[in-house]
N, C-alpha and C positions, 0 to 999 in steps of 0.2 A: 438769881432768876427764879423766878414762882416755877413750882413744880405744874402749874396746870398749862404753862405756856412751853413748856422743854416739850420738841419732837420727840414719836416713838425711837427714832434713831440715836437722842442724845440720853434718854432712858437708858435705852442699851448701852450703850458706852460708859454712862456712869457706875451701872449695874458690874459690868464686865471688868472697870477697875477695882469696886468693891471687891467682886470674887477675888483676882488674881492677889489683893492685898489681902485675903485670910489663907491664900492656894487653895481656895473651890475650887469647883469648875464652874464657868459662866452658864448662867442660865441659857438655854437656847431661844432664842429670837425668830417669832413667826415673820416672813417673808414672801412676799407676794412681786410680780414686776411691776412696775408704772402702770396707770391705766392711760386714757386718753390715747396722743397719735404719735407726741416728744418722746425723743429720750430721755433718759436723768443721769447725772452723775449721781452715784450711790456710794456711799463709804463701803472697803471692804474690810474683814477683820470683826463685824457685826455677827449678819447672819450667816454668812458666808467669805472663804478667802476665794482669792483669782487665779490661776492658771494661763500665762498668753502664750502661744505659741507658733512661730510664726509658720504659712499656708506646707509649704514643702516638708515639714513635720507631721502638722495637726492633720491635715487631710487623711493620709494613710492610718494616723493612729487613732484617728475617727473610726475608720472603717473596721478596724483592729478589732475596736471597742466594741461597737454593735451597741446591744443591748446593756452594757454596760458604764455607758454616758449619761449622765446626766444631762442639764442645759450644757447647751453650747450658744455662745453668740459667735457672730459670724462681723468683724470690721472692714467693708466693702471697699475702704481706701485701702486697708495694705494687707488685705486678705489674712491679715490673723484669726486663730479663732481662740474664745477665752472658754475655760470651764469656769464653774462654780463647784466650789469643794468646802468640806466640813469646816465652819472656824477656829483658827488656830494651826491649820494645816500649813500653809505656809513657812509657819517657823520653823517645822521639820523635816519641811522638801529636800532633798539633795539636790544640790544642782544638775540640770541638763543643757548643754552647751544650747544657746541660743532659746532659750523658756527660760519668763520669765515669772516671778510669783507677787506676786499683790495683796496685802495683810492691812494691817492699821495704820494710817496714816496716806493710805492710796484710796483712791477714788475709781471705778470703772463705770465708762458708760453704759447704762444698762437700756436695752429695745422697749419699748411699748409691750404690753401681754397681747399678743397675736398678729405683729408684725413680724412677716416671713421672706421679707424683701424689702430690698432699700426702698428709699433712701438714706443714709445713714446704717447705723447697726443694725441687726436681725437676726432672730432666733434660728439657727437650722436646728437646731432640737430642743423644741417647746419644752418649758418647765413644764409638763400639766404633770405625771407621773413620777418623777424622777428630775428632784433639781440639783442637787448634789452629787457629783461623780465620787468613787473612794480615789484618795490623792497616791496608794501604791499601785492601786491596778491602770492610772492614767500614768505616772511616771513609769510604768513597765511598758507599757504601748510607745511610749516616748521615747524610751533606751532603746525599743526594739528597731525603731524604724531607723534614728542616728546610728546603730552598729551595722543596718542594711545598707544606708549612705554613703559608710565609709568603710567597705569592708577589705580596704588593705591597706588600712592605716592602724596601725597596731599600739602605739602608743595612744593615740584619738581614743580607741573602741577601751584601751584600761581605762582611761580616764571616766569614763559613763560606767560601766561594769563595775559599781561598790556598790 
């Protein structure tokens, strides 16, 4: 494939295997959301990894977070909501029962830039300042609210608590 017809997406991608094949670190990848009114699937693991986490988590560890959030999308069918985190974050998430992580080879649907309500996906906290959440300060919002959920289950609350 002519390099003048390869998307800025598979640019990066190629780029990003070169790195990992000498152990650079991958160059970082400017990112903006969709324009127009569609959503997109967007590869993650580029410029950014995913975070889902389903409503009865994410909501309180939203609130948790405050200022500390990055984007959030908001999926109006089953009330998940996704962060956007550093690339590469993914592969070193610890698990949290019920979050899920999204890396190379996942795809998220990403909102239109200034849609704030359905239909479909939507931003409750607009990339304009802050698109990147940090991945230990969003899994500590995370831990904190599953060890409030289950706080007499004791074997449950070790298992999140490493």
């Amino acid at each position: 494939m002519p390099t003048a017809n390869r998307t800025p997406q598979d640019r990066a991608r190629r780029a990003n295997i070169a790195a990992a094949a000498t152990g650079a670190a991958p160059p970082a990848v400017p990112w903006i959301p969709p324009n127009g009114t569609d959503s997109q699937m967007q590869p993650a693991g580029i410029a950014w990894d995913a975070v889902r986490a389903p409503s009865h988590l994410a909501r309180p560890a939203l609130a948790a977070l405050g200022d500390e959030s990055g984007a959030v999308i908001r999926d109006p069918y089953s009330g998940d909501l996704y962060w956007l985190l550093p690339p590469g974050s993914a592969a070193s998430w610890v698990p949290v029962p019920g979050v899920d992580t999204y890396s190379t080879t996942c795809y998220v649907e990403i909102p239109p830039r200034g849609r704030t309500g359905g239909p479909g996906p939507y931003w409750i906290r607009a990339p304009r300042d802050r698109l990147l959440t940090h991945p230990g300060v969003l899994r500590g919002a995370l831990i904190a609210v599953v060890i409030e959920q289950h706080p007499g289950d004791a074997e449950y609350r070790a298992g999140v608590e490493q």
